[in-house]
N, C-alpha and C positions, 0 to 999 in steps of 0.2 A: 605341622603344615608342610606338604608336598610342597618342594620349589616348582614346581607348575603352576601350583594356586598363588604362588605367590608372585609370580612373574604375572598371573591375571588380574590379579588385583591393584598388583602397581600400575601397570596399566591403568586400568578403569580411573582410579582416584589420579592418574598422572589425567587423563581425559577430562573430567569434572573440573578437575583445578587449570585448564586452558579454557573451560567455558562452552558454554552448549555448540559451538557451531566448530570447535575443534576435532568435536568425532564426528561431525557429518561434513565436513572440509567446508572450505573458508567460501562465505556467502558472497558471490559473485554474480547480480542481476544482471539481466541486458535487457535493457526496456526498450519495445520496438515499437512504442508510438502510442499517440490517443487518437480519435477521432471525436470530435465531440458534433451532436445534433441535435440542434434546438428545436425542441418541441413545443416550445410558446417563450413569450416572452422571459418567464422568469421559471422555464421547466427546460433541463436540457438532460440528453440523452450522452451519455462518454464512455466510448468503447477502448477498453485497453490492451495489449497485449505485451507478452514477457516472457523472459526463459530465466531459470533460475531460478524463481520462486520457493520460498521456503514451505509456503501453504498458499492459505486463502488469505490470512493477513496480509503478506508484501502485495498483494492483489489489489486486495481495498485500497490498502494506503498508496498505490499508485494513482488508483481511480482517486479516490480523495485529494490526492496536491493538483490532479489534472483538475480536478471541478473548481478548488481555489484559485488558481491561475484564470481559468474562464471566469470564474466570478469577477476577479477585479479585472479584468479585459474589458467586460460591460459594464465598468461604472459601479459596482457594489459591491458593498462590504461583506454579507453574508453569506451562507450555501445553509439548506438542512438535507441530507443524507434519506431519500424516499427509498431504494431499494437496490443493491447489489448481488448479481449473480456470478460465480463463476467457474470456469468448466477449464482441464485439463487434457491435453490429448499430444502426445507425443513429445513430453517436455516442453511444450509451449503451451502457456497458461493465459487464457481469456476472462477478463470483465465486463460486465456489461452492469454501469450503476446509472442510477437517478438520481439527480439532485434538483433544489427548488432555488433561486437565486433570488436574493431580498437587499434593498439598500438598509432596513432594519431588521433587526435581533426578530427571528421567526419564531412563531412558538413552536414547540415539541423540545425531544431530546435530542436529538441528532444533530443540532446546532451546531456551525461553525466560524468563528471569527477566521473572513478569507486573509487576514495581512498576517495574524500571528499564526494560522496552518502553515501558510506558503513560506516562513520561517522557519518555521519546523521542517518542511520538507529540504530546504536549500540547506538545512545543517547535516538531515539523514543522507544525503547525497538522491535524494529521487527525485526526476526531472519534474518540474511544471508543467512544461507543454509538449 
């Protein structure tokens, strides 16, 4: 083995063993707000926006603790998760999701208990509102 290849490989497996976000440098969001717009009583509309995104996950899951926050703002427990888009342009990353707001357990998949997400989000560090 070439000391070049070896100096690459230490590398690579030195990367792997710090963890996925140490060869793409250390994940640092700046979440620059929700808007959220209610579209009927128990349908709202929340617009997000962000820099630093890793993809379209850290997206949703912003939009997501914003709609939990709103959920228990009005009074209810649950949210279910109708449809999220979202679009990237110039290192600022936009959402645009839908959720349904229920005092009970909604049917479908996308269900979410609003007090144990908003938990979860206040330990990932992503704002509520």
């Amino acid at each position: 083995m070439t000391r070049r290849l070896a100096v690459v490989l230490a590398m690579a497996v030195s990367a792997c063993a710090q963890g996925p976000d140490a060869a793409r440098g250390t994940f640092a969001p700046d979440y620059r707000g929700v808007e959220a717009v209610p579209l009927d009583d128990e349908l709202v509309n929340l617009r997000v926006a962000m820099r630093g995104a890793r993809g379209r996950e850290d997206v949703d899951a912003y939009a997501r603790c914003a709609a939990v926050q709103y959920t228990l703002a009005r009074g209810y427990g649950f949210a279910r998760h109708v449809r999220t888009t979202v679009a990237q342009s110039g290192g600022l990353w936009r959402g645009d999701a839908v959720y349904t707001i229920s005092a009970s357990m909604p049917r479908g998949l996308r269900t979410l208990d609003a007090e144990v997400v908003v938990r979860d989000c206040e330990a990932l560090g992503i704002p509520t509102a």
